[in-house]
C-alpha positions in Angstrom: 85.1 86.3 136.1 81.6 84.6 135.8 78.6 85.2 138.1 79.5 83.1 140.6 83.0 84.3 140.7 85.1 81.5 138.8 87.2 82.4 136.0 86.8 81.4 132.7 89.7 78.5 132.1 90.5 77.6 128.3 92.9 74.7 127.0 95.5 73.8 129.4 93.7 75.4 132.2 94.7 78.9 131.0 92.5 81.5 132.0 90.8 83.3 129.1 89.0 86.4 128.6 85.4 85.9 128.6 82.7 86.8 126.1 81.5 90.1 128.5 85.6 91.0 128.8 86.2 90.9 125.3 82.8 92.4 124.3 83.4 95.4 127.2 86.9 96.0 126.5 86.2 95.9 122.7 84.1 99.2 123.4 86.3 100.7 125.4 89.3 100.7 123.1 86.9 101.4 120.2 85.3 104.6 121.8 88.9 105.9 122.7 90.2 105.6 119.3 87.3 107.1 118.2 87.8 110.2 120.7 91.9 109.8 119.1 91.0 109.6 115.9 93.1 106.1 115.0 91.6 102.8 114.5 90.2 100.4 117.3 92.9 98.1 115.9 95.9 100.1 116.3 94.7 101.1 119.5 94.5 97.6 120.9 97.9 97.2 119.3 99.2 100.1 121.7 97.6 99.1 124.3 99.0 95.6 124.1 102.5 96.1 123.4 102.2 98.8 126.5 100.6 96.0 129.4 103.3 93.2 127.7 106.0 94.9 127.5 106.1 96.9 130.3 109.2 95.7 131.5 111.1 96.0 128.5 112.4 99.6 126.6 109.3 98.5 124.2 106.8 98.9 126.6 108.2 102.1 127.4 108.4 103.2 124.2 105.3 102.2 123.5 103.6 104.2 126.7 106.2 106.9 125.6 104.9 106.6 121.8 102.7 109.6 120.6 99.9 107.5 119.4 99.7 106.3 122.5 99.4 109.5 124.4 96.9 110.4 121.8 94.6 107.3 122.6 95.3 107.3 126.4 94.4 111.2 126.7 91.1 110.8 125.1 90.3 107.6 127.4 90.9 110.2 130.6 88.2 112.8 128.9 85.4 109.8 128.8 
């Protein structure tokens, strides 16, 4: 959300991510894996499949998956 509490809206009038999302939730995946020990990219990978998937046996495999745990464990001693 902006300043004055719009969201951001791309082609099509999708809403999209903007610069201060990405740029916050870039650190915040990249300190975790840092903490885990993997890259930022395979922890944005786990943590994508896990919020898209979450209804399917891959999204629960992927919350399930030990890399996962890993990354997730080390976000909750931040």
């Amino acid at each position: 959300m902006s300043a004055n509490g719009t969201s951001p809206a791309g082609e099509g009038g999708r809403w999209m991510l903007s610069a201060d999302h990405v740029e916050r939730l870039s650190a915040w995946i990249t300190s975790g894996a840092d903490r885990a020990q993997i890259s930022p990219d395979q922890a944005a990978d786990l943590l994508l499949e896990a919020l898209t998937s979450l209804d399917a046996p891959a999204g629960l495999d992927a919350l399930a998956s030990e890399d996962f745990q890993r990354w997730i464990t080390a976000r909750a001693q931040a």
